[in-house]
Structures are given as structure tokens and as C-alpha cells.
PyMOL Python script that loads the backbone (N, CA, C, O; Angstrom):
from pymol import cmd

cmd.read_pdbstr("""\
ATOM      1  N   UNK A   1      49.554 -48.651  23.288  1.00  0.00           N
ATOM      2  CA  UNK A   1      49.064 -47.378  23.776  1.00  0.00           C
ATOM      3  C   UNK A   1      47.738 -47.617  24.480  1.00  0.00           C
ATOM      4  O   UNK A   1      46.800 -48.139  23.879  1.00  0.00           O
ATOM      5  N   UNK A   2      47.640 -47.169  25.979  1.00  0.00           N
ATOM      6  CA  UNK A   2      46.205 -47.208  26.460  1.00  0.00           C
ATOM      7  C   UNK A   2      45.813 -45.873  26.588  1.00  0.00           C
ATOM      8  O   UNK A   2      46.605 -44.938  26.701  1.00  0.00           O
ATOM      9  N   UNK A   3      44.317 -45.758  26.568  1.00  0.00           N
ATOM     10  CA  UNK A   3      43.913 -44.300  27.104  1.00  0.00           C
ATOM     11  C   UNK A   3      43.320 -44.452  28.646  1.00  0.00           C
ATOM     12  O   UNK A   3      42.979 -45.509  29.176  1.00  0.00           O
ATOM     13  N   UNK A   4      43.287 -43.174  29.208  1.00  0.00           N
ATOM     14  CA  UNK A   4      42.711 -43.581  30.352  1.00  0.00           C
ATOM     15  C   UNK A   4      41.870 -41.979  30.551  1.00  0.00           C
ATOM     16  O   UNK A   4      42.255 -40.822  30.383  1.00  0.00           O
ATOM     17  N   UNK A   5      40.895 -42.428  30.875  1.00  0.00           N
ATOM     18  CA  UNK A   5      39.497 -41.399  31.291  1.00  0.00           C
ATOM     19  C   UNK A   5      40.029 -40.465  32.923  1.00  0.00           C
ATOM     20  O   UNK A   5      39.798 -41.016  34.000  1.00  0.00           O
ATOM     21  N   UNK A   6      40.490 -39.540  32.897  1.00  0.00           N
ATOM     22  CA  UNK A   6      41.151 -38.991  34.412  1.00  0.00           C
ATOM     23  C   UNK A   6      39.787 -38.960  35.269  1.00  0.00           C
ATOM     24  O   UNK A   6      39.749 -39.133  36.488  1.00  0.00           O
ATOM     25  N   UNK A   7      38.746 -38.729  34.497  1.00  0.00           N
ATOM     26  CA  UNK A   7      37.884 -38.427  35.495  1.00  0.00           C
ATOM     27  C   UNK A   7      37.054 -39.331  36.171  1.00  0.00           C
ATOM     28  O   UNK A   7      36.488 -38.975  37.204  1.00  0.00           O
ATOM     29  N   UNK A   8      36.882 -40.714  35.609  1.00  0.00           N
ATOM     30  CA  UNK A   8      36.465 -41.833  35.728  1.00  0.00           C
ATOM     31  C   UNK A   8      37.353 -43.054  36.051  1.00  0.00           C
ATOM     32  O   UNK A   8      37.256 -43.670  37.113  1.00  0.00           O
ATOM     33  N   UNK A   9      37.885 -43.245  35.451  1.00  0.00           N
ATOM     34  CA  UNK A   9      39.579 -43.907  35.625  1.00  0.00           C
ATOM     35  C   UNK A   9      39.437 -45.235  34.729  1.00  0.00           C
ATOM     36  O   UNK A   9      40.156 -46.234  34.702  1.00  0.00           O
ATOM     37  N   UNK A  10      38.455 -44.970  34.118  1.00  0.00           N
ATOM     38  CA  UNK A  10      37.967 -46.004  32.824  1.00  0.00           C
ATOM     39  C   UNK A  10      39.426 -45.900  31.744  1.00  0.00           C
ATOM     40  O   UNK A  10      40.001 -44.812  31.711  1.00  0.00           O
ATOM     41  N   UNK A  11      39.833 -46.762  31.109  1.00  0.00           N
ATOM     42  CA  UNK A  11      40.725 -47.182  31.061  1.00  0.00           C
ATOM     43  C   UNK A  11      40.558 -48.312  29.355  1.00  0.00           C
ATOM     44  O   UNK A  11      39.577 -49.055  29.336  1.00  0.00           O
ATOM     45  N   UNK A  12      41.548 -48.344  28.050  1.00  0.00           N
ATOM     46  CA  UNK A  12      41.069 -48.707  27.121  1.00  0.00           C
ATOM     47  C   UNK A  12      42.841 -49.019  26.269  1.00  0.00           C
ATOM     48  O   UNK A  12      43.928 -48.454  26.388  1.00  0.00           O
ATOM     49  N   UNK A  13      42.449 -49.957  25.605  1.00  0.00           N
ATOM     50  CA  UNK A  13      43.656 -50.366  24.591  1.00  0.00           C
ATOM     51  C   UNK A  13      43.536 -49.245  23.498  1.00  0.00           C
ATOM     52  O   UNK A  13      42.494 -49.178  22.845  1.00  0.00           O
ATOM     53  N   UNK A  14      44.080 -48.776  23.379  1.00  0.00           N
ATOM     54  CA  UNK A  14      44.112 -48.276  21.984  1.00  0.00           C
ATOM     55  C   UNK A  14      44.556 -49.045  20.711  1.00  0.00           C
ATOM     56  O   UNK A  14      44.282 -48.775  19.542  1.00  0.00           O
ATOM     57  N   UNK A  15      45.178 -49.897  21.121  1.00  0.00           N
ATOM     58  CA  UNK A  15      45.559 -50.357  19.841  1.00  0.00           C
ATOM     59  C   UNK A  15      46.139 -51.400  19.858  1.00  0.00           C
ATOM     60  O   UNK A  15      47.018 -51.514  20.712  1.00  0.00           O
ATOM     61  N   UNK A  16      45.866 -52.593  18.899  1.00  0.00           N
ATOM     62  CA  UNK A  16      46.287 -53.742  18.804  1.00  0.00           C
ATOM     63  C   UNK A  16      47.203 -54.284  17.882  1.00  0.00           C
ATOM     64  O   UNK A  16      47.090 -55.382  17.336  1.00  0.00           O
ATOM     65  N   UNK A  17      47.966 -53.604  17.755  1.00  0.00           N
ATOM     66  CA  UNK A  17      49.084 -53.535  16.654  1.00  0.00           C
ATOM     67  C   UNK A  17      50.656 -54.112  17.219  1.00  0.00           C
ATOM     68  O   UNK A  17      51.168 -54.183  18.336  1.00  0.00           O
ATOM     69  N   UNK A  18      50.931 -54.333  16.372  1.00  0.00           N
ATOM     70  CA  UNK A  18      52.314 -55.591  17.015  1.00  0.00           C
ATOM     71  C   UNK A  18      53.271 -54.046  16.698  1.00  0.00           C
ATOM     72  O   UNK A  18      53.863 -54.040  15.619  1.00  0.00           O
ATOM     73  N   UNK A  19      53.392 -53.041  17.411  1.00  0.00           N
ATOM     74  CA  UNK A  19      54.240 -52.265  17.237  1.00  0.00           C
ATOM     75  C   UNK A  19      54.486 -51.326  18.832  1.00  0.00           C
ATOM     76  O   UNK A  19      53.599 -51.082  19.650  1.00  0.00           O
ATOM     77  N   UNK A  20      55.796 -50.972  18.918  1.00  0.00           N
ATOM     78  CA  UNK A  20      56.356 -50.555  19.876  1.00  0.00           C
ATOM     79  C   UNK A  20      56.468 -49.295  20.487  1.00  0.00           C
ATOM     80  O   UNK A  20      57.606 -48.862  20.672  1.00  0.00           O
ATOM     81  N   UNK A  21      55.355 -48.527  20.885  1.00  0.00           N
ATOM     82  CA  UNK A  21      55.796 -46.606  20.876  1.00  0.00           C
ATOM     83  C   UNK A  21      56.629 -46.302  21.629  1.00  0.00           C
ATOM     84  O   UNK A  21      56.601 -46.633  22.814  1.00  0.00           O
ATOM     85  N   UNK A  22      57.846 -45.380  20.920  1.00  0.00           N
ATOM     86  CA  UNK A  22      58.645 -45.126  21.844  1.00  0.00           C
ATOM     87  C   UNK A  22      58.130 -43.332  22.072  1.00  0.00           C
ATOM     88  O   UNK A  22      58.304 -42.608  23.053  1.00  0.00           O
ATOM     89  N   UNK A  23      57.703 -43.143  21.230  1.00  0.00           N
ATOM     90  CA  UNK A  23      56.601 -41.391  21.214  1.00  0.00           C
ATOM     91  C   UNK A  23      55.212 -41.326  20.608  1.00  0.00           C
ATOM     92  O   UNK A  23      54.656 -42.223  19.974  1.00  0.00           O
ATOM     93  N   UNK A  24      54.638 -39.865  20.968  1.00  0.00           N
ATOM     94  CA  UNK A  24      53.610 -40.133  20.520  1.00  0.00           C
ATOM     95  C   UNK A  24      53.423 -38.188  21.237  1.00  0.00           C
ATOM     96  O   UNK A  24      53.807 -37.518  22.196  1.00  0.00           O
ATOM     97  N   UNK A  25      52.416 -38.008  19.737  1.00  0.00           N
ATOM     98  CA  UNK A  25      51.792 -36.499  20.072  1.00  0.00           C
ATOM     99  C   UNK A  25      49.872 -36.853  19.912  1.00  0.00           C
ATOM    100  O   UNK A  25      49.448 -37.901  19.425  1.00  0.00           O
ATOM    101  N   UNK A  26      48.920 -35.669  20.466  1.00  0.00           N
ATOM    102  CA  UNK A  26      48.000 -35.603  19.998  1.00  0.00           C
ATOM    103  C   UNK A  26      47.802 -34.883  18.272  1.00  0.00           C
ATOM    104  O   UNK A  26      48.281 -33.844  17.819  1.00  0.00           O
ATOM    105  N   UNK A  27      46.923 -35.902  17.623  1.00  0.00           N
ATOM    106  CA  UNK A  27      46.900 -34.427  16.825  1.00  0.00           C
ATOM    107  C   UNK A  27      45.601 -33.289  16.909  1.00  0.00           C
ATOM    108  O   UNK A  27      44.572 -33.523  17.542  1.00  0.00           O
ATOM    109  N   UNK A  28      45.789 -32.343  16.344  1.00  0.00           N
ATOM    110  CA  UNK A  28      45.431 -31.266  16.744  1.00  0.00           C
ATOM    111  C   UNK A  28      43.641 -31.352  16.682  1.00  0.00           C
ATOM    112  O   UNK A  28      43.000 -30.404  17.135  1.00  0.00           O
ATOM    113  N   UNK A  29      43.080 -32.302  16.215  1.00  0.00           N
ATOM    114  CA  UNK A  29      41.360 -33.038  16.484  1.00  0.00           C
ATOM    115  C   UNK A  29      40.937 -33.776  17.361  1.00  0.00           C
ATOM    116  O   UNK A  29      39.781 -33.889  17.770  1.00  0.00           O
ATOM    117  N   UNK A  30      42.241 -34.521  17.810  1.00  0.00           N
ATOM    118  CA  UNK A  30      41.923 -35.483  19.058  1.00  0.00           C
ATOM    119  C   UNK A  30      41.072 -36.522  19.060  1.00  0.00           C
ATOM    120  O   UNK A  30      40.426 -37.065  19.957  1.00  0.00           O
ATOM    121  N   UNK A  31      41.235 -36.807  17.286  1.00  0.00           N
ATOM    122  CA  UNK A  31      40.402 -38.069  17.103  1.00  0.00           C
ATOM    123  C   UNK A  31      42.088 -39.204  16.880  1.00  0.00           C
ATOM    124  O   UNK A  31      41.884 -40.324  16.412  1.00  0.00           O
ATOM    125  N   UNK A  32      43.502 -38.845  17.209  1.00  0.00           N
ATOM    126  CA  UNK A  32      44.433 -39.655  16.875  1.00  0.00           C
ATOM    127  C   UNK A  32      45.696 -39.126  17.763  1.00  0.00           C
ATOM    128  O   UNK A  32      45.612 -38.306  18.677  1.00  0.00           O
ATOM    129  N   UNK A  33      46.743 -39.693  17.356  1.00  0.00           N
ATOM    130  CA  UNK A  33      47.966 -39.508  17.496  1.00  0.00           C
ATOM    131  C   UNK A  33      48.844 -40.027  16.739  1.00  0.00           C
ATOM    132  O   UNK A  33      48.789 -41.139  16.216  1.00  0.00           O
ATOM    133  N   UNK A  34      50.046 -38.896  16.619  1.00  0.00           N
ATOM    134  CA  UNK A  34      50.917 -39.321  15.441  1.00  0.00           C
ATOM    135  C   UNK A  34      52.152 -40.160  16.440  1.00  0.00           C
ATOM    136  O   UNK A  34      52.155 -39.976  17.658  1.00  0.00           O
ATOM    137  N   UNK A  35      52.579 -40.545  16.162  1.00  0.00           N
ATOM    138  CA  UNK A  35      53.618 -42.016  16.907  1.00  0.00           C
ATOM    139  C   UNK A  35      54.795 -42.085  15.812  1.00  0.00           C
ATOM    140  O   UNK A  35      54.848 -41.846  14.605  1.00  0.00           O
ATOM    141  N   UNK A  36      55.794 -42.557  16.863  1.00  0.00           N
ATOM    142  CA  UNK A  36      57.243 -43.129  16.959  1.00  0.00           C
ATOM    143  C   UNK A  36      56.995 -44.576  17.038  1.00  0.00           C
ATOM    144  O   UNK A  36      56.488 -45.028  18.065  1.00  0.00           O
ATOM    145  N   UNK A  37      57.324 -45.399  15.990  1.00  0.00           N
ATOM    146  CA  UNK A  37      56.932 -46.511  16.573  1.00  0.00           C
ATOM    147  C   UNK A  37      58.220 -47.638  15.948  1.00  0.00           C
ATOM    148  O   UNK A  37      58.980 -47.209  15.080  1.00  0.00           O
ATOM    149  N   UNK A  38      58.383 -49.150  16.495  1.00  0.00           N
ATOM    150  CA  UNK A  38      58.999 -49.397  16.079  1.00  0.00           C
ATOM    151  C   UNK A  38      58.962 -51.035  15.895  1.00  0.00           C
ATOM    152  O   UNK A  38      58.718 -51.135  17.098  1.00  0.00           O
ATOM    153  N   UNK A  39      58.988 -52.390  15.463  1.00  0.00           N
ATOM    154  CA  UNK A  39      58.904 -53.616  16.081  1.00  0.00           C
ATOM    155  C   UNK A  39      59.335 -54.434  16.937  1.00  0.00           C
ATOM    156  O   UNK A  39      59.163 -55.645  17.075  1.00  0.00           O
ATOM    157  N   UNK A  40      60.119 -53.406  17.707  1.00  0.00           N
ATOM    158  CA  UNK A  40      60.838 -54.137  18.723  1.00  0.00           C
ATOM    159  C   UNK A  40      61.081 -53.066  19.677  1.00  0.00           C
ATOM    160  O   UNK A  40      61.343 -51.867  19.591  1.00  0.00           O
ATOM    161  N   UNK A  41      60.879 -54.030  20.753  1.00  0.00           N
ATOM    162  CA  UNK A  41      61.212 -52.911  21.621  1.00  0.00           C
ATOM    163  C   UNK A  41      62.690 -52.849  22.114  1.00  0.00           C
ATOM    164  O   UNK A  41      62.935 -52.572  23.288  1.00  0.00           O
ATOM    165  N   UNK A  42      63.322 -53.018  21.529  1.00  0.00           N
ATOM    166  CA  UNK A  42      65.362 -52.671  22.016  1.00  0.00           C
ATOM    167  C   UNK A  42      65.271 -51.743  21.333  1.00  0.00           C
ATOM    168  O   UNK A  42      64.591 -51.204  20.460  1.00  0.00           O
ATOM    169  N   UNK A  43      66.976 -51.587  22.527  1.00  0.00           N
ATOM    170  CA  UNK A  43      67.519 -49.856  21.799  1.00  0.00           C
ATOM    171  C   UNK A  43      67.798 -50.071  20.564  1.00  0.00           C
ATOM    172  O   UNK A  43      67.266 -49.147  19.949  1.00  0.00           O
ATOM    173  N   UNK A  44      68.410 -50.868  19.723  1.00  0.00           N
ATOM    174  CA  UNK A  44      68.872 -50.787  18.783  1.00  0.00           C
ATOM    175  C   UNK A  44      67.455 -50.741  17.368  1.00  0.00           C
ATOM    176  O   UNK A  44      67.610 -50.634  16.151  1.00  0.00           O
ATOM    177  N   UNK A  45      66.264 -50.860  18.114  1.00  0.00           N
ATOM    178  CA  UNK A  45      65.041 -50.891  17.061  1.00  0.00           C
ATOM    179  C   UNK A  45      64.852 -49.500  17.004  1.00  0.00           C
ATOM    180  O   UNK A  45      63.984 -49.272  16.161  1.00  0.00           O
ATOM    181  N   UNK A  46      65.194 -48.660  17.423  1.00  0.00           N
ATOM    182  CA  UNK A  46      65.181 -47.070  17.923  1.00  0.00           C
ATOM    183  C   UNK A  46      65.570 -46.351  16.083  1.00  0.00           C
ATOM    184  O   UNK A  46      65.018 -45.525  15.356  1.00  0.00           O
ATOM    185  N   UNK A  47      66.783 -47.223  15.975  1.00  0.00           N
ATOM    186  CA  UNK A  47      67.420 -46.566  14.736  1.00  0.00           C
ATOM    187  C   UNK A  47      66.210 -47.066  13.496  1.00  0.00           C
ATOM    188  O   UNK A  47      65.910 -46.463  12.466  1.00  0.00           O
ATOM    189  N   UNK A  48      65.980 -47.627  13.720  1.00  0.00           N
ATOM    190  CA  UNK A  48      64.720 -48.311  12.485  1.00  0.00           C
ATOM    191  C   UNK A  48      62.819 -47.877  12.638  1.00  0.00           C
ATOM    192  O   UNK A  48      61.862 -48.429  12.095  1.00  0.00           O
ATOM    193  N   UNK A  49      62.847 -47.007  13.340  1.00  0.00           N
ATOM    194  CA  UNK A  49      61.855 -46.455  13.583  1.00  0.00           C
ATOM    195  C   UNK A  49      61.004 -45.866  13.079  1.00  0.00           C
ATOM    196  O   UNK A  49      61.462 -44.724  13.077  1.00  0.00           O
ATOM    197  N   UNK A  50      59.953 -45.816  12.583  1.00  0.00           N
ATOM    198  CA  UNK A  50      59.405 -45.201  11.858  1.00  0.00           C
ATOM    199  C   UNK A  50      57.593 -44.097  12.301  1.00  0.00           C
ATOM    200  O   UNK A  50      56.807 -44.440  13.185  1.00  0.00           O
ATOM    201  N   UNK A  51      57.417 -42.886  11.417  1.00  0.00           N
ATOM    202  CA  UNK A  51      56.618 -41.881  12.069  1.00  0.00           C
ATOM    203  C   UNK A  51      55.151 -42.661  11.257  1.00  0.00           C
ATOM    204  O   UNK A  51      54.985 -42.535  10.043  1.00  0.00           O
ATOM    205  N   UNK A  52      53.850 -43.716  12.431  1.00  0.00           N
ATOM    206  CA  UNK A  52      52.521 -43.921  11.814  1.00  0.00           C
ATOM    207  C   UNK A  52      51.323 -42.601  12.808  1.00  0.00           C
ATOM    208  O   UNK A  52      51.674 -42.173  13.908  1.00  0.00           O
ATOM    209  N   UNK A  53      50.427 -42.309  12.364  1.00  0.00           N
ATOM    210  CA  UNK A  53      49.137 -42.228  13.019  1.00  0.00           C
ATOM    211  C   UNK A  53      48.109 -43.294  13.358  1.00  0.00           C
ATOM    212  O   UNK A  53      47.723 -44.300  12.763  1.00  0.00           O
ATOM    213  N   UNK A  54      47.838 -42.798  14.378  1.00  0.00           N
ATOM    214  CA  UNK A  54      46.445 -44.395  14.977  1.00  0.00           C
ATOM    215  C   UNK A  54      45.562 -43.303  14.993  1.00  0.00           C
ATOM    216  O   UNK A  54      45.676 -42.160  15.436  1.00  0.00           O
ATOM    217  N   UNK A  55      44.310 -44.130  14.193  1.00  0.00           N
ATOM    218  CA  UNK A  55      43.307 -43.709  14.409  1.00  0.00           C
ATOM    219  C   UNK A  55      42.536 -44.162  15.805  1.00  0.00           C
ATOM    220  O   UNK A  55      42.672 -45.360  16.053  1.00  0.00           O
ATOM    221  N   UNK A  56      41.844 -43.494  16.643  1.00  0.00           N
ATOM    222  CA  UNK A  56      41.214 -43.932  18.053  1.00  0.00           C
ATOM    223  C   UNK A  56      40.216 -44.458  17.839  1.00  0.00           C
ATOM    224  O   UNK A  56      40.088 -45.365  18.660  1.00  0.00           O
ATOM    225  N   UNK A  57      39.499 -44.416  17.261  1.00  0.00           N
ATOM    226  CA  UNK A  57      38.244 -44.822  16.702  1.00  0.00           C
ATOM    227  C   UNK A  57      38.422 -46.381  16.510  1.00  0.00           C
ATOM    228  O   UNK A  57      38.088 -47.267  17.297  1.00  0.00           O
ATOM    229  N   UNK A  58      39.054 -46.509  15.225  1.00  0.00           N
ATOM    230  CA  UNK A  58      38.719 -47.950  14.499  1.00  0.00           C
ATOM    231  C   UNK A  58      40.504 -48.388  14.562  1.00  0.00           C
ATOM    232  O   UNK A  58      40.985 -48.967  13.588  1.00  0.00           O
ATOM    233  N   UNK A  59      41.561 -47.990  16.020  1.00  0.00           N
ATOM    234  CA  UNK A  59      42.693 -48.679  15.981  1.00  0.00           C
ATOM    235  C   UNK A  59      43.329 -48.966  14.561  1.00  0.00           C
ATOM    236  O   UNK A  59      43.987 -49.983  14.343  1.00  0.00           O
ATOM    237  N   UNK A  60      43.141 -48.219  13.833  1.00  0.00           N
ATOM    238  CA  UNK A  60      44.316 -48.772  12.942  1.00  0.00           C
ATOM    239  C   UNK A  60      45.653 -47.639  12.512  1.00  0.00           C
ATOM    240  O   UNK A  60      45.521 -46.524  12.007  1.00  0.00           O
ATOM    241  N   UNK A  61      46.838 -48.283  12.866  1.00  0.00           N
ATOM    242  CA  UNK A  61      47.282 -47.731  12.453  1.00  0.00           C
ATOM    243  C   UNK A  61      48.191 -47.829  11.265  1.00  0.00           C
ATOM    244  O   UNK A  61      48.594 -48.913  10.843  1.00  0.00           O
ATOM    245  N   UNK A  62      48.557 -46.472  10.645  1.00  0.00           N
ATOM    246  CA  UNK A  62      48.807 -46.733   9.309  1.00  0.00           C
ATOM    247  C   UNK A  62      50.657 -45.865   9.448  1.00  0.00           C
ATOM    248  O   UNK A  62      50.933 -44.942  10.215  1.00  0.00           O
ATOM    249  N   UNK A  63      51.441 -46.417   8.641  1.00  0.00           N
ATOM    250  CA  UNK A  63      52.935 -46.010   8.509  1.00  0.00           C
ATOM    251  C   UNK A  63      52.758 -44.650   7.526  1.00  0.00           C
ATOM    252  O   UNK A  63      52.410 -44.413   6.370  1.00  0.00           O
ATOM    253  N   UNK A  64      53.114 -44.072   8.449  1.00  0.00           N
ATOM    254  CA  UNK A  64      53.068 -42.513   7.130  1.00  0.00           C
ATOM    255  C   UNK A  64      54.289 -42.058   6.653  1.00  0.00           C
ATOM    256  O   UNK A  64      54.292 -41.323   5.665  1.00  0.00           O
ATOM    257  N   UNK A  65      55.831 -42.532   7.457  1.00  0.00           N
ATOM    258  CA  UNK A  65      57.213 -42.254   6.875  1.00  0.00           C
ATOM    259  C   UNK A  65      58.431 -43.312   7.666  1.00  0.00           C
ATOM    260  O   UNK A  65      58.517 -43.544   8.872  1.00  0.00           O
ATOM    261  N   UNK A  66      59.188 -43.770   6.699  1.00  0.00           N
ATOM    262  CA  UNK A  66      60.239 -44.767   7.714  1.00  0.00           C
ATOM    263  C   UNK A  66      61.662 -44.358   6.914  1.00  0.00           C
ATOM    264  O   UNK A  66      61.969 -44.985   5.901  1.00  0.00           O
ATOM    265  N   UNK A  67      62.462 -43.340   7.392  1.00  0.00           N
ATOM    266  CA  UNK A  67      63.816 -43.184   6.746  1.00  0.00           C
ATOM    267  C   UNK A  67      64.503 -44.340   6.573  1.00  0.00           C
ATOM    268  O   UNK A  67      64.266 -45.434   7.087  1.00  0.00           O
ATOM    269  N   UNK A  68      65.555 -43.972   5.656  1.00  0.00           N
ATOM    270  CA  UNK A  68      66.534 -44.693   6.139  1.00  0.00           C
ATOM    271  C   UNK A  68      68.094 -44.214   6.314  1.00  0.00           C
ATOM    272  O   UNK A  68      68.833 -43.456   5.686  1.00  0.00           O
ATOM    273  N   UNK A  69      68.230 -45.084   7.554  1.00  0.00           N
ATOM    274  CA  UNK A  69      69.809 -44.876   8.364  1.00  0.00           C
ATOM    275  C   UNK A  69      69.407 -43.781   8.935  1.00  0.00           C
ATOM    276  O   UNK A  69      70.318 -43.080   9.376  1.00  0.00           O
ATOM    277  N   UNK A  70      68.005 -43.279   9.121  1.00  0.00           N
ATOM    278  CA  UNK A  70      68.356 -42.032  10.134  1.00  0.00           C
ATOM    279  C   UNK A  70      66.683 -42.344  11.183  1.00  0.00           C
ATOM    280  O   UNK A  70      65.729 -43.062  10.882  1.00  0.00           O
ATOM    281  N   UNK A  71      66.958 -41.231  12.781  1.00  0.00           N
ATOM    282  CA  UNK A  71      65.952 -41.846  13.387  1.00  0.00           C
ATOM    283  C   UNK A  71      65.107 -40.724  13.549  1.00  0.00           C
ATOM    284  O   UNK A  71      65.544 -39.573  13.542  1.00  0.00           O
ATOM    285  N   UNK A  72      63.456 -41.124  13.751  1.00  0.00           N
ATOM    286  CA  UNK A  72      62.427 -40.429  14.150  1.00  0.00           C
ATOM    287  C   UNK A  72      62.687 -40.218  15.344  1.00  0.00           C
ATOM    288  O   UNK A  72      63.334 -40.842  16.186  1.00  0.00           O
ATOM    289  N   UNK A  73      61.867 -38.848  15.352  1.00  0.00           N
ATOM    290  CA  UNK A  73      61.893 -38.303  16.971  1.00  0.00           C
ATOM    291  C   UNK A  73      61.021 -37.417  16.876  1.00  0.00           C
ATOM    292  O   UNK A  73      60.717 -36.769  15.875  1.00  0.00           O
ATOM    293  N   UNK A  74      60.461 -37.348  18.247  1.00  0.00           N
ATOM    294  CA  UNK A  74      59.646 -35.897  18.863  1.00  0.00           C
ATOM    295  C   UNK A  74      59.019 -35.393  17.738  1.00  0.00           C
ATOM    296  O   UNK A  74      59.546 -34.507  17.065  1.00  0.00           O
ATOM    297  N   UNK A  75      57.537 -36.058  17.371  1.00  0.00           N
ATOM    298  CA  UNK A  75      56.659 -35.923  16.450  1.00  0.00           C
ATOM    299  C   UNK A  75      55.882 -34.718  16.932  1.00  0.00           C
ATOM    300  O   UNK A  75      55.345 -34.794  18.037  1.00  0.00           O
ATOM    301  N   UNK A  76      55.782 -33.759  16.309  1.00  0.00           N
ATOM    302  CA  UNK A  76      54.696 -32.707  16.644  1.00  0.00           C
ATOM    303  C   UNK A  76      53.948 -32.110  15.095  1.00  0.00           C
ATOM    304  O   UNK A  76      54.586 -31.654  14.146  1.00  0.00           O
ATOM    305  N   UNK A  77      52.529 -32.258  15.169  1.00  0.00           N
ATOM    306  CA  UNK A  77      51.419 -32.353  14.769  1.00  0.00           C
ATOM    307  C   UNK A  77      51.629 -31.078  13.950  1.00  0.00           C
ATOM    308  O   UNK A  77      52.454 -30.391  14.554  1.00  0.00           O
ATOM    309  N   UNK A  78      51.241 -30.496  12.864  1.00  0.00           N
ATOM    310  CA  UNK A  78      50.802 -29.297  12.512  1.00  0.00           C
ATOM    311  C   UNK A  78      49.692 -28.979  13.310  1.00  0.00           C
ATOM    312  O   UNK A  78      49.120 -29.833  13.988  1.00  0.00           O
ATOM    313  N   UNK A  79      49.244 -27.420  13.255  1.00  0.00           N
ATOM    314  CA  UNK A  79      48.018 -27.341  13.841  1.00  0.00           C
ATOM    315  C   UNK A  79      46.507 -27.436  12.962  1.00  0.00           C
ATOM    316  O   UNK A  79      45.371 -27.296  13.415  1.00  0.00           O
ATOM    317  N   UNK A  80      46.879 -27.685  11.743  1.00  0.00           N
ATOM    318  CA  UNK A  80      45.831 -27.901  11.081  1.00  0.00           C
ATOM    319  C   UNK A  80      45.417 -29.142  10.934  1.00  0.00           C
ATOM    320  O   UNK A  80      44.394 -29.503  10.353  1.00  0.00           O
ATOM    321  N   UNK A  81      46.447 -29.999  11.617  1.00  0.00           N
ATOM    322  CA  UNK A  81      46.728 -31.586  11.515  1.00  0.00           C
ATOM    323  C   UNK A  81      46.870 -31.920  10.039  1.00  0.00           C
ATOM    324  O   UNK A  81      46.422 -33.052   9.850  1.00  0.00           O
ATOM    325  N   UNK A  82      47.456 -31.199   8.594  1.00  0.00           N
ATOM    326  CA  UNK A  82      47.410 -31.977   7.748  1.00  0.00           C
ATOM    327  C   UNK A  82      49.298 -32.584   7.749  1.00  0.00           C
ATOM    328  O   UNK A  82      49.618 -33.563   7.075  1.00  0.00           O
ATOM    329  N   UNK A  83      50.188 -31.914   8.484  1.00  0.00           N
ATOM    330  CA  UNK A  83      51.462 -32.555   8.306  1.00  0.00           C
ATOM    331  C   UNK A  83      52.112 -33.004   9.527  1.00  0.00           C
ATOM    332  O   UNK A  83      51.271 -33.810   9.926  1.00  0.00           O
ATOM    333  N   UNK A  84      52.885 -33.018  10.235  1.00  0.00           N
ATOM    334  CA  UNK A  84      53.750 -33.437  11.338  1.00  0.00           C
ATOM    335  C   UNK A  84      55.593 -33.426  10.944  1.00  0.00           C
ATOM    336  O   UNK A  84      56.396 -33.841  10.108  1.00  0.00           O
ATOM    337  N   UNK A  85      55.549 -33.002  11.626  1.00  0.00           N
ATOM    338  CA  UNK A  85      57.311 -32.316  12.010  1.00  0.00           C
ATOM    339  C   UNK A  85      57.787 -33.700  13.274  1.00  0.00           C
ATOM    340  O   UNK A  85      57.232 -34.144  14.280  1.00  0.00           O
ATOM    341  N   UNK A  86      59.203 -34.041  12.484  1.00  0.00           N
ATOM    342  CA  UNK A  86      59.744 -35.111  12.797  1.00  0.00           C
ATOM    343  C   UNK A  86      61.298 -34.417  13.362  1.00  0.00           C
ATOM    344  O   UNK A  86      62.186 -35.156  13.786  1.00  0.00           O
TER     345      UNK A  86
END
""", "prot")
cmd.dss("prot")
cmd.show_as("cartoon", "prot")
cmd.util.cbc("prot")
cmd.orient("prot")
């Protein structure tokens, strides 16, 4: 994940994590984003996917849910940011 400054065009890694986003929402502080993520990037890593948040700050991100036999999708944030809808 990179960020990029629109108004400057400054430009930044977000994150150095050996993981694959296939989604990603703000959450509702805009100090993160909740993510689809996965270790591979093939289709078939899609089914093994699991829902982390990255913190922007200090890049880390942490696994907050990984089913199984079934897939994450289209993460959206509560607005209080304490849950996220998968």
C-alpha cells in the first residue's frame, strides 16, 4: 500500500509487510485502514484471505479475522471505527 499527498505528489510506502491487498477501506480517524489481505498474490490466495488493519503511523499491521473456507470482501469500517463489516 502507498499513500500519495494529491496536493504535493509526495508519495510514501505504507507498509512493509510481506502481504498482498486485494482491498482496503479508510477507517473512520484516518489514522489506518482496514484491508483484505492475503500472501500471495494469485487468484486462488483470494479464498484464504484474511480482514488486518495497518496502522499509518508505525506500519504495522495486525490480522484481526481469517475464516475458514470462506472469503473476505469489501471491508467497511464502522463509523465509530470500533468494528468493520466484512
Amino acid at each position: 500500500v502507498w499513500l500519495i499527498d494529491v496536493a504535493t505528489g509526495d508519495y510514501r510506502r505504507a507498509t512493509g509487510a510481506a502481504a498482498h491487498t486485494w482491498e482496503l477501506a479508510w477507517l473512520p480517524d484516518s489514522t489506518g485502514l482496514a484491508l483484505v489481505v492475503s500472501d500471495e498474490p494469485t487468484a486462488a490466495s483470494w479464498y484464504s484471505c484474511w480482514l488486518a488493519t495497518l496502522d499509518l503511523a508505525t506500519g504495522a499491521l495486525t490480522k484481526r479475522f481469517q475464516p475458514t473456507g470462506r472469503q473476505v470482501a469489501h471491508p467497511a469500517p464502522a463509523p465509530d471505527g470500533r468494528s468493520v463489516a466484512i
